[in-house]
DRENMI-168340 format. One record per residue: residue number from 0; residue in three letters; x, y, z of N, C-alpha, C, O in turn. Coordinates in Angstrom, 1 decimal. Layout:
N
+-----+------+--------+--------+--------+--------+--------+--------+--------+--------+--------+--------+--------+--------+
|  nr | rest |    n_x |    n_y |    n_z |   ca_x |   ca_y |   ca_z |    c_x |    c_y |    c_z |    o_x |    o_y |    o_z |
+-----+------+--------+--------+--------+--------+--------+--------+--------+--------+--------+--------+--------+--------+
| NUM |  ala |      X |      Y |      Z |      X |      Y |      Z |      X |      Y |      Z |      X |      Y |      Z |
...
+-----+------+--------+--------+--------+--------+--------+--------+--------+--------+--------+--------+--------+--------+
This chain:
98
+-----+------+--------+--------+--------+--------+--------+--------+--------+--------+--------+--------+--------+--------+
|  nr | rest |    n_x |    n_y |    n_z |   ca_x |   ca_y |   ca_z |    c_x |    c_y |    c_z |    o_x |    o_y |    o_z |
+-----+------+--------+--------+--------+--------+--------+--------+--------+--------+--------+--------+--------+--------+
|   0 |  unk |   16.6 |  -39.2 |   16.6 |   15.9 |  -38.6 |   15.5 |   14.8 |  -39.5 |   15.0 |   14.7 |  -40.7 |   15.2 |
|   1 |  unk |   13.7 |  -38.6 |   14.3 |   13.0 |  -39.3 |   13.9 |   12.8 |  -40.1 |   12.7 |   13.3 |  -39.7 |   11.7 |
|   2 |  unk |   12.2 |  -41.1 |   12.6 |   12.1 |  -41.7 |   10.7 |   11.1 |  -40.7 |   10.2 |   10.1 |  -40.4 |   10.9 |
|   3 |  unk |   11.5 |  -40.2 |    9.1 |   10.2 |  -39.5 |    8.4 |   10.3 |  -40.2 |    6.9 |   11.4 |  -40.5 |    6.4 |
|   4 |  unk |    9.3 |  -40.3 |    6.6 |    9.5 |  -40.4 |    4.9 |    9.8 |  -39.4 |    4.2 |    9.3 |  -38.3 |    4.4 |
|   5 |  unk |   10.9 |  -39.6 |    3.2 |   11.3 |  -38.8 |    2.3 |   10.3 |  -37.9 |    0.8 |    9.4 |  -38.4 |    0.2 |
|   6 |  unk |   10.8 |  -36.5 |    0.6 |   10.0 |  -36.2 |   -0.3 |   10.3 |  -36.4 |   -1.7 |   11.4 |  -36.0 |   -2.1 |
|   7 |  unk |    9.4 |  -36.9 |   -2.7 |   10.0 |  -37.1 |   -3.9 |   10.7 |  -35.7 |   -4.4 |   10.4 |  -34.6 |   -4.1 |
|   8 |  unk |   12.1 |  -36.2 |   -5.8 |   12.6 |  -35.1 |   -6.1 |   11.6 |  -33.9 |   -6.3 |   11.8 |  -32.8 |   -5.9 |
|   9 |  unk |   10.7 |  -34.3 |   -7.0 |    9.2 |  -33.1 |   -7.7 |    9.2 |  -32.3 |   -6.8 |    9.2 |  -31.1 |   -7.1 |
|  10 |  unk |    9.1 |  -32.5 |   -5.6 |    8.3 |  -32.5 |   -4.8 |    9.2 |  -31.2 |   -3.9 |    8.8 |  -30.1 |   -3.4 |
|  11 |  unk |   10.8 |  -31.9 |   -3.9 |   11.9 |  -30.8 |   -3.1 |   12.4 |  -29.9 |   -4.2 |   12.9 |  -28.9 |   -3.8 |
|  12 |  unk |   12.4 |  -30.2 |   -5.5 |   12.5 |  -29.0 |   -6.4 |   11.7 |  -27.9 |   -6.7 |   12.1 |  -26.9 |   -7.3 |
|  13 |  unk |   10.5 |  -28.2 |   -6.3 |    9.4 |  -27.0 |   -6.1 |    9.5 |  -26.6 |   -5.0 |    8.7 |  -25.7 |   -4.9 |
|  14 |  unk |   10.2 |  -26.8 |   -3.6 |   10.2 |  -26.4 |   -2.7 |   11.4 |  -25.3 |   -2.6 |   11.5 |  -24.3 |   -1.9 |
|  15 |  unk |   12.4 |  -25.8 |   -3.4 |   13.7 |  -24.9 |   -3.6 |   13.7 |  -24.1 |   -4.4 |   14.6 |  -23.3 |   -4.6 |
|  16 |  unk |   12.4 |  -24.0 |   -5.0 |   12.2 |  -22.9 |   -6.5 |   11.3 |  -21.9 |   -5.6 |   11.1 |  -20.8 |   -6.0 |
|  17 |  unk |   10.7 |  -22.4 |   -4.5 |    9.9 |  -21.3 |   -3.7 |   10.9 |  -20.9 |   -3.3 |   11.1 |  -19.8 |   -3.8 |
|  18 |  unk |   11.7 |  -21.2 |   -2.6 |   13.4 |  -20.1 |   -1.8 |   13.7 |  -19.5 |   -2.6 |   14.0 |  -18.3 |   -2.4 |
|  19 |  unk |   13.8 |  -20.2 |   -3.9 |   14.7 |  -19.2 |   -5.0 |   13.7 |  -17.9 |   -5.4 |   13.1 |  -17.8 |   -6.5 |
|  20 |  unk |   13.7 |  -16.7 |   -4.2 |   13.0 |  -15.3 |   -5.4 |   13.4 |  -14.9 |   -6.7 |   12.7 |  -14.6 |   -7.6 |
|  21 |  unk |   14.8 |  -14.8 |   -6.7 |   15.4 |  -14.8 |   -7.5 |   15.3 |  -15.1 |   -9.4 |   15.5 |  -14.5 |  -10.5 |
|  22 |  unk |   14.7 |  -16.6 |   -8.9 |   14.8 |  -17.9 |  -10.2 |   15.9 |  -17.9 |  -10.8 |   15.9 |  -17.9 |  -12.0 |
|  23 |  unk |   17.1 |  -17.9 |   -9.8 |   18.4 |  -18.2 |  -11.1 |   19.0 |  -19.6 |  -10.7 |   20.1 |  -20.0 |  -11.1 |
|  24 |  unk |   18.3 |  -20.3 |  -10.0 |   18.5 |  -21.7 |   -9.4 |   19.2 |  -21.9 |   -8.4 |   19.6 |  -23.0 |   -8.3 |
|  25 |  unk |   19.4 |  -21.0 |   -7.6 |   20.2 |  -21.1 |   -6.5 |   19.2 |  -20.6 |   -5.4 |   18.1 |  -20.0 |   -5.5 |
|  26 |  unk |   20.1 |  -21.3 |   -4.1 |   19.7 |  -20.7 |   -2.7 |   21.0 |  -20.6 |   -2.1 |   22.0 |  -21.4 |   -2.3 |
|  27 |  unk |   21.0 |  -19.4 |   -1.5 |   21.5 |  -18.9 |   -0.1 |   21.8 |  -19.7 |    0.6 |   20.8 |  -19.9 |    1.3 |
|  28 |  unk |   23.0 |  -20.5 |    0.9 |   23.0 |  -21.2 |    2.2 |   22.6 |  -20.8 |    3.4 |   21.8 |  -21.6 |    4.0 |
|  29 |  unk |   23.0 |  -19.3 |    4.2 |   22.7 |  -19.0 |    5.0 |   21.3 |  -18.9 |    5.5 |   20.8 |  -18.8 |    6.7 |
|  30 |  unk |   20.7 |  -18.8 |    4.1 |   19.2 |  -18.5 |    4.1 |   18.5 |  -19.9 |    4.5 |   18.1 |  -20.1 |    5.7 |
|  31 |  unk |   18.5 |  -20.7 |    3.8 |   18.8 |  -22.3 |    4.4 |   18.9 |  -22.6 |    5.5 |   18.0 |  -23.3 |    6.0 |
|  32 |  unk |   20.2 |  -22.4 |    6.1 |   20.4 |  -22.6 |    7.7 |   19.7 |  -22.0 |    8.9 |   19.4 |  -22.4 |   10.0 |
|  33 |  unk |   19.5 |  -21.0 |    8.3 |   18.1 |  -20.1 |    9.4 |   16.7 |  -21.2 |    9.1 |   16.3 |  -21.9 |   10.0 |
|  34 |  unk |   16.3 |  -21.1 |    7.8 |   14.8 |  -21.8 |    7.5 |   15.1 |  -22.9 |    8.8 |   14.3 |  -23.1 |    9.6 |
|  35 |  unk |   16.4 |  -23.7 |    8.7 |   16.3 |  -25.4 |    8.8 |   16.8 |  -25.3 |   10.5 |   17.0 |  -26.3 |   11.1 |
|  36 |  unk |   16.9 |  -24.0 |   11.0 |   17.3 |  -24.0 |   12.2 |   16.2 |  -23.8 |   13.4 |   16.1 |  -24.3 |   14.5 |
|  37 |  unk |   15.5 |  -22.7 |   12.6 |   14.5 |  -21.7 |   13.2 |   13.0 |  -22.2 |   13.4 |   12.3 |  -21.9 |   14.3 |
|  38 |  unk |   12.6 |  -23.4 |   12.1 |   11.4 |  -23.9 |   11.7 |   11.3 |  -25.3 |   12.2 |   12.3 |  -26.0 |   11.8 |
|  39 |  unk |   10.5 |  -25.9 |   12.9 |   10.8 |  -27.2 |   13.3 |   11.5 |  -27.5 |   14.2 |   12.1 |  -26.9 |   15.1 |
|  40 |  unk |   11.5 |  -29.4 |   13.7 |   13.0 |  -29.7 |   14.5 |   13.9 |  -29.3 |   14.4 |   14.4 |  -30.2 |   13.7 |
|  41 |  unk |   14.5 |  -28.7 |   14.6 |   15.9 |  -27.4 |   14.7 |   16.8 |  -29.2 |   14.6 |   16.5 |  -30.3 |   15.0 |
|  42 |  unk |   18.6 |  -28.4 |   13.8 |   19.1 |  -29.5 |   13.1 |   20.3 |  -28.9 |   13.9 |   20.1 |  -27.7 |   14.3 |
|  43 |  unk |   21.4 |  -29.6 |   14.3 |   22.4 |  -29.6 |   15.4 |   23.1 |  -28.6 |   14.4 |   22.6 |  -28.2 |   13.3 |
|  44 |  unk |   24.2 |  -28.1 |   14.8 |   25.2 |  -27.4 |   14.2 |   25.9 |  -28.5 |   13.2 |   26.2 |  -28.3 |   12.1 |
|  45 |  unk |   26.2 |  -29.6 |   13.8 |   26.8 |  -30.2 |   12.8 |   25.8 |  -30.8 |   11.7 |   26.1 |  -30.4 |   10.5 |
|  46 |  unk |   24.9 |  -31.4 |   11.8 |   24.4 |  -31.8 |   10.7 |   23.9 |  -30.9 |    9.8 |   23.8 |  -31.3 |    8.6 |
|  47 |  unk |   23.7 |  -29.5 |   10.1 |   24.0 |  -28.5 |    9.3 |   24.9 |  -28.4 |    8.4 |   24.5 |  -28.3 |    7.3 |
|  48 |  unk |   26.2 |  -28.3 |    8.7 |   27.7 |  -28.6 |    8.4 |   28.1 |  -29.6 |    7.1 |   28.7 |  -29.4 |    6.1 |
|  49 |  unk |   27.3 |  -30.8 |    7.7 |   27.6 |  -32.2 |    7.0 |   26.0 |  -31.9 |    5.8 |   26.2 |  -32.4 |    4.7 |
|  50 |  unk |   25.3 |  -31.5 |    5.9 |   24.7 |  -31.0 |    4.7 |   25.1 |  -29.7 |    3.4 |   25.0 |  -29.7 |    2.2 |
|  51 |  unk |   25.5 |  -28.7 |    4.3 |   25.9 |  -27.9 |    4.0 |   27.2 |  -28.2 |    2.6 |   27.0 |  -27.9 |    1.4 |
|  52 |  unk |   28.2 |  -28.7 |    3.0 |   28.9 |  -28.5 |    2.7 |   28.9 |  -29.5 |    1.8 |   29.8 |  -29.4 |    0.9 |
|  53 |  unk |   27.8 |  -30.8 |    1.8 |   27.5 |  -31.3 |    0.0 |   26.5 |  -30.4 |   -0.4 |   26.2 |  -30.8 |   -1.5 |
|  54 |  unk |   25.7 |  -29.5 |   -0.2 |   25.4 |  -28.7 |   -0.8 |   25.7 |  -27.3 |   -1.9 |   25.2 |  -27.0 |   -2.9 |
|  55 |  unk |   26.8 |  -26.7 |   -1.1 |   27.3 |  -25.6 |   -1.6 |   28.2 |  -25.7 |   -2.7 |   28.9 |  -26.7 |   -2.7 |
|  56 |  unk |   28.2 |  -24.8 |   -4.0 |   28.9 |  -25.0 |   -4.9 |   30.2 |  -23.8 |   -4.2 |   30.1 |  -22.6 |   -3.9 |
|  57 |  unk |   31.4 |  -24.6 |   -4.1 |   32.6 |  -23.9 |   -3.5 |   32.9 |  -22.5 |   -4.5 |   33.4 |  -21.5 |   -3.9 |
|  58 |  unk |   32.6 |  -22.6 |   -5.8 |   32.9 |  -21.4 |   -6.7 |   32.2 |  -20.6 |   -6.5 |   32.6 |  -19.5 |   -7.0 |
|  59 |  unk |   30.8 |  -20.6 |   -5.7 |   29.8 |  -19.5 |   -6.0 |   29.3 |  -19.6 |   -4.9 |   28.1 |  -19.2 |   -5.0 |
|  60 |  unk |   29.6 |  -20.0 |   -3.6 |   29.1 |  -20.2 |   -2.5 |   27.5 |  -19.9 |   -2.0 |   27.0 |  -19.4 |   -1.1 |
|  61 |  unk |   26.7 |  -20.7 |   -3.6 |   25.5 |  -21.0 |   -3.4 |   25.2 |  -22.4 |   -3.5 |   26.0 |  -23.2 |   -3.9 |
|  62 |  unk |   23.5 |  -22.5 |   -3.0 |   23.5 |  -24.0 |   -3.0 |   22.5 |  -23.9 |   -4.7 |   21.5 |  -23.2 |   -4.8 |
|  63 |  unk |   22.9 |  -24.8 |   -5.7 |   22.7 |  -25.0 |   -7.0 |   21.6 |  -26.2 |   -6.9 |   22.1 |  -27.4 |   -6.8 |
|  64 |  unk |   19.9 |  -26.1 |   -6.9 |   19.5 |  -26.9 |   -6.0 |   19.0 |  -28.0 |   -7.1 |   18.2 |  -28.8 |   -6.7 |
|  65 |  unk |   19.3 |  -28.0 |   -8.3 |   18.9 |  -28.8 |   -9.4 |   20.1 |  -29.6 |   -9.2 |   19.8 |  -30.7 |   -9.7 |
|  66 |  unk |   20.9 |  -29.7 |   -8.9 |   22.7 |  -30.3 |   -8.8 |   22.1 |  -30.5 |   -7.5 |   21.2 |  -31.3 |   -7.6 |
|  67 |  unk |   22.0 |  -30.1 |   -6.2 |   21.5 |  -30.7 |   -5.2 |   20.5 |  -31.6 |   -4.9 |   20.7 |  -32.3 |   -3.9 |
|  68 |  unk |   19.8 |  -31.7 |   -5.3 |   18.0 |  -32.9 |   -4.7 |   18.8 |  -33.8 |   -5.3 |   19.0 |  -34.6 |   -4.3 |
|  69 |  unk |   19.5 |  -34.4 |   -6.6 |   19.7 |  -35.8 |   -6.3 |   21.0 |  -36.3 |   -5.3 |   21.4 |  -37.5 |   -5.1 |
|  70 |  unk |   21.5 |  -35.2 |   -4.9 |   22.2 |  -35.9 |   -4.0 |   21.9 |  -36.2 |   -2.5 |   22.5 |  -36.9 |   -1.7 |
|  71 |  unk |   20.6 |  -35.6 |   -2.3 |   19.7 |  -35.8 |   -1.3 |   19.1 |  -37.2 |   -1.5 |   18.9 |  -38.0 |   -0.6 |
|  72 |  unk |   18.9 |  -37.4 |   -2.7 |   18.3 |  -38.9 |   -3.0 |   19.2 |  -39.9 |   -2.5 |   18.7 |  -40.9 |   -2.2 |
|  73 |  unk |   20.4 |  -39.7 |   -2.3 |   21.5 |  -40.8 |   -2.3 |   21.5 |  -41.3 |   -0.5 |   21.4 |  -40.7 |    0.6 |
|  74 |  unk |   21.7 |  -42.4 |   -0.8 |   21.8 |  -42.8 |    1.0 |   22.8 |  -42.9 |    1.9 |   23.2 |  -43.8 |    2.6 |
|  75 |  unk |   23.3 |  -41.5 |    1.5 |   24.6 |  -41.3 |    2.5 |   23.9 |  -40.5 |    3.5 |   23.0 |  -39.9 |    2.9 |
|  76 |  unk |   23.8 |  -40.4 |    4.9 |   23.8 |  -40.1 |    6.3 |   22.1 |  -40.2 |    5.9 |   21.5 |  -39.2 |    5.7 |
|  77 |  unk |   21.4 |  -41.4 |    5.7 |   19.8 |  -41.1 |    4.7 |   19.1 |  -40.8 |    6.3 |   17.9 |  -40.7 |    6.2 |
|  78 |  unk |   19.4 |  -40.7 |    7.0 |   18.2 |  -40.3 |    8.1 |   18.6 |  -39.0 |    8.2 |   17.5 |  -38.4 |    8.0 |
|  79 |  unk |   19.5 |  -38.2 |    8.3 |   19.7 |  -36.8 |    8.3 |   18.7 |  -36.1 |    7.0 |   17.8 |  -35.2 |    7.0 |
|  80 |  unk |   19.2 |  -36.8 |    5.9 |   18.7 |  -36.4 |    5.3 |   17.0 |  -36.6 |    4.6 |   16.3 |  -35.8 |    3.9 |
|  81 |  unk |   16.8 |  -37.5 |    5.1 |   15.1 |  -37.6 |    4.9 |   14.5 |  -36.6 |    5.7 |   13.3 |  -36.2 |    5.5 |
|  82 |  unk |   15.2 |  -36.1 |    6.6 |   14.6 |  -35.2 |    7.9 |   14.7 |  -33.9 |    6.7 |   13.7 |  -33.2 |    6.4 |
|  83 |  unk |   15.9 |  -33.7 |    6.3 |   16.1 |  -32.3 |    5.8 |   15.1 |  -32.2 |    4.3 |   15.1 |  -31.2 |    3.6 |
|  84 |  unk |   14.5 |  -33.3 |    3.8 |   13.6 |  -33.8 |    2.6 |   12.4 |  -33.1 |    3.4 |   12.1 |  -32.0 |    3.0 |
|  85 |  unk |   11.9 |  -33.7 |    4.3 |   10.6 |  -33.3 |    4.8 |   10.5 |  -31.7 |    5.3 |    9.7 |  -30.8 |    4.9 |
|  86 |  unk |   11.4 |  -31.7 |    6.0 |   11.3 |  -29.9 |    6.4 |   11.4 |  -29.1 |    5.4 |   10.5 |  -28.3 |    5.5 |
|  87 |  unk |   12.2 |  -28.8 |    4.3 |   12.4 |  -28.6 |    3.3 |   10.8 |  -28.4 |    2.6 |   10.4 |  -27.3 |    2.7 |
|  88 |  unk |    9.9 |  -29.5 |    1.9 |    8.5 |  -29.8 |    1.7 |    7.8 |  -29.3 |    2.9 |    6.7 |  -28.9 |    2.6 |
|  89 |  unk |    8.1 |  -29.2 |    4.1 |    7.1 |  -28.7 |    5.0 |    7.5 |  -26.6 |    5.0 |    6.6 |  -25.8 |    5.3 |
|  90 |  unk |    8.1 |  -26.4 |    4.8 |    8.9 |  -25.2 |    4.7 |    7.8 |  -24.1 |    3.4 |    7.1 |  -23.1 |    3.3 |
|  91 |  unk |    8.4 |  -25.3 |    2.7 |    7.8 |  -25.2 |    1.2 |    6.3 |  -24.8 |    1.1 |    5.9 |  -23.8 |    0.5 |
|  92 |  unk |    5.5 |  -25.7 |    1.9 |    4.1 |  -25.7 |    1.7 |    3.8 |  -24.2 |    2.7 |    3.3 |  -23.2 |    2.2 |
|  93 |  unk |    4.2 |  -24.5 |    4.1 |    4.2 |  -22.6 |    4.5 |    3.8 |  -21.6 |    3.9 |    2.7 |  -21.0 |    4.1 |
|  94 |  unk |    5.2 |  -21.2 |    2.7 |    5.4 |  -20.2 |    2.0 |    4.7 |  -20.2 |    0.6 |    4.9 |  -19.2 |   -0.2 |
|  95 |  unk |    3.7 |  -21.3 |    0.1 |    3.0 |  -21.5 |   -0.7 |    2.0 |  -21.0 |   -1.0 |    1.3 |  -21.7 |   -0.3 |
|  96 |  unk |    1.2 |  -20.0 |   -1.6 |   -0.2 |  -19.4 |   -1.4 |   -1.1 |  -20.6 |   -2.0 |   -0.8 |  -21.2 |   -3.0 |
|  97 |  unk |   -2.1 |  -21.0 |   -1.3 |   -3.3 |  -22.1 |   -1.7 |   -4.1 |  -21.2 |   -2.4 |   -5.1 |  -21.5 |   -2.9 |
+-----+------+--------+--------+--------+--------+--------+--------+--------+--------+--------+--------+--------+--------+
């Protein structure tokens, strides 16, 4: 895998507020796993899994992405996840109108 630098919270909370059509603060996991599968460096089935599953709120089987980015901040598996920081922000800017 590669090192990428990570994206500030600002930075992945505006990128999860673009996912969210919605605006009720949530994303779609599955919607997620297609973005993070399909775009880029495509992420194994497991590291999918091993994000996923600190992502998801078990009651509502959405990802609550205000309760998520700081646990992205945290340096548990931090190369997995700086990858999923940058794609995430690269995802982001895509779907962004300049």
């Amino acid at each position: 895998m590669h090192r990428l630098q990570g994206a500030e919270p600002e930075l992945l909370l505006a990128a999860f507020k673009t996912l969210d059509v919605d605006g009720k603060g949530t994303v779609d996991p599955e919607k997620l796993r297609n973005l993070l599968t399909s775009e880029g460096e495509a992420f194994s089935p497991e590291e999918m899994e091993d994000m996923l599953t600190a992502a998801v709120d078990s009651s509502t089987d959405l990802i609550h992405y205000e309760d998520y980015v700081p646990k992205l901040m945290v340096r548990i598996k931090r190369e997995i996840f700086l990858i999923f920081q940058c794609k995430i922000y690269l995802i982001c800017q895509q779907y962004t109108p300049y």
